[in-house]
N, C-alpha and C positions, 0 to 999 in steps of 0.2 A: 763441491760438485755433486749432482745428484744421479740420480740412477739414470734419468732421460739425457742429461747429458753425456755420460758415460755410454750409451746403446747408441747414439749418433755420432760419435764419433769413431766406436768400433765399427759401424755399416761404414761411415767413409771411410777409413781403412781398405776395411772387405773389397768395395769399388776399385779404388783406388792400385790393390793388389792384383783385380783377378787377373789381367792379364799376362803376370808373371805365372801363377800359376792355372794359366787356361794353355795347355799342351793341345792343339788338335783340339778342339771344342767338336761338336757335331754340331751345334750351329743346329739343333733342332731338326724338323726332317720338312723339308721343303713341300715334301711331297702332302704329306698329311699335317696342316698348321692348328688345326683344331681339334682339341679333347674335349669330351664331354663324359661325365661321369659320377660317379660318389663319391664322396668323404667320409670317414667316423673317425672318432674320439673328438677329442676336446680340441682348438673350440667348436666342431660342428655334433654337437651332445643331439641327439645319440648318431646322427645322419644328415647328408648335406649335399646337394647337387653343388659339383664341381663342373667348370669351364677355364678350360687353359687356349691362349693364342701364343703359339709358339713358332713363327716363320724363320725365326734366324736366333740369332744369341739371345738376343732382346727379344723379353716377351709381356705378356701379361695374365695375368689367371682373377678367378673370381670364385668367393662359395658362396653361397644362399640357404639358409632354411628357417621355418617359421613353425612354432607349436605352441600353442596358448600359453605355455608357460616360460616360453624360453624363445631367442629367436637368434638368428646371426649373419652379418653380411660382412662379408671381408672381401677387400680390393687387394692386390697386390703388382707389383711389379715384376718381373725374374729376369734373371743372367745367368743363362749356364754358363759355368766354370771349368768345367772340365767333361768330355765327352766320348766315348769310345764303343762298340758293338753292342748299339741298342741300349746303353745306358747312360744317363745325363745326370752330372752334379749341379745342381742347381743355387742360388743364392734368391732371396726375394724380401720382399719390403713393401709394405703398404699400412692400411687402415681397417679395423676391425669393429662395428658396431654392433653391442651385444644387447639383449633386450631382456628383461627379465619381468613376471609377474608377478608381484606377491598379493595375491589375492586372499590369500588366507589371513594376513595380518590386519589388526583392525587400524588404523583404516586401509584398506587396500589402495596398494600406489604401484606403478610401472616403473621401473628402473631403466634408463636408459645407460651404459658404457661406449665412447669410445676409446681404440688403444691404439697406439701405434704397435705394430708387430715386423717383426725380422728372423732369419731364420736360415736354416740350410734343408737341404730337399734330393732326393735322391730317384729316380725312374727309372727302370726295365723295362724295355718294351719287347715282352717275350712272343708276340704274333708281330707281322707288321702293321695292323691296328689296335692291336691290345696293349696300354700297358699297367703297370701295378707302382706304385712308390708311395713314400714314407717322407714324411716334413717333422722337422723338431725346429721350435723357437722360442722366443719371447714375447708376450706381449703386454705391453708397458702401460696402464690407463692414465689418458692428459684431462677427461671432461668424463664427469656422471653428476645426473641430474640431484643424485642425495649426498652428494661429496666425495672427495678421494680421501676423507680419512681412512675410512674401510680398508685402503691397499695399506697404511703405514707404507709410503714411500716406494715401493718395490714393485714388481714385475709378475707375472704368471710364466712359470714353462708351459707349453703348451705341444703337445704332439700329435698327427694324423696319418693315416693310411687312406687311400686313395686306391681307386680301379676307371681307367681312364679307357674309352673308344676315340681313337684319332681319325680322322678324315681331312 
C-alpha cells in the first residue's frame, strides 16, 4: 500500500468521524458567507489571494497566485468540525497545481505539479468581518509533466496563515 492510498483512506475516516466529533459546529456564519483575502507560506510562496465560501458546515475555499517563476492554484473542499465563539475547526480536501519555471537550466522547461492535498485548518474571527487562521496538511503529487520520481513516493507538509474579510 502506498502513501496515496494510505491519505485517502485516513480523509475517509476524518468524513466519516466528523460528526462524532462536530459538538455545536457553527455551521459557518450565515450572515457573511464569503472571505476574501491572503495566504503566505507554502504552497502559496511567498503570497496568494485567498477565497472561501462558507454558508453552512459545507463549504469550499480556493487560492490563486502567479510569478514568473513559480505559480499556484488550489481547489478545496471544507467541513467544519467543530465550532464555538468566532472560532471554526476546519477539515478540507482538494487539488493543488503547482507551476514552476526553470528558466535558467539549459534547456529551459516549465514544470507542471498536480497534488492532491488534505489537511486540518483553524479561524478566529476577532471583528465580525475579520478573520485570521492557520492550515497544516499534506500534499501528495499524482501527475508532473517530468515525472514523480523527484517525490521518491512521499508527500509534502505544507502549512499557511491567512487574513480573511467576510461579507
Amino acid at each position: 500500500m502506498n502513501i496515496k492510498h494510505v491519505l485517502l483512506l485516513v480523509f475517509l475516516c476524518l468524513l466519516s468521524l466528523t460528526p462524532i466529533f462536530a459538538a455545536a459546529p457553527s455551521g459557518g456564519n450565515a450572515d457573511y458567507p464569503w472571505g476574501v483575502g491572503i495566504s503566505v507560506l507554502a504552497p502559496a510562496l511567498p503570497v496568494a489571494a485567498k477565497a472561501v465560501y462558507q454558508p453552512n458546515q459545507w463549504g469550499w475555499q480556493a487560492e490563486f497566485n502567479y510569478f514568473y517563476l513559480l505559480g499556484m492554484a488550489r481547489f478545496d473542499g471544507r467541513r467544519i468540525v467543530r465550532g464555538a465563539n468566532g472560532t471554526d475547526v476546519y477539515a478540507f480536501a482538494g487539488i493543488t497545481l503547482n507551476h514552476f519555471n526553470h528558466y535558467a537550466e539549459s534547456p529551459a522547461y516549465m514544470e507542471f505539479i498536480f497534488s492532491a492535498d488534505l489537511g486540518l485548518g483553524a479561524e478566529w474571527r476577532f471583528t465580525e468581518h475579520l478573520g485570521l487562521g492557520i492550515e497544516g496538511g499534506l500534499m501528495v503529487p499524482f501527475w508532473c509533466n517530468t515525472g514523480l520520481d523527484q517525490f521518491d513516493n512521499s508527500g509534502l507538509m505544507v502549512a499557511n496563515l491567512h487574513l480573511l474579510y467576510w461579507f
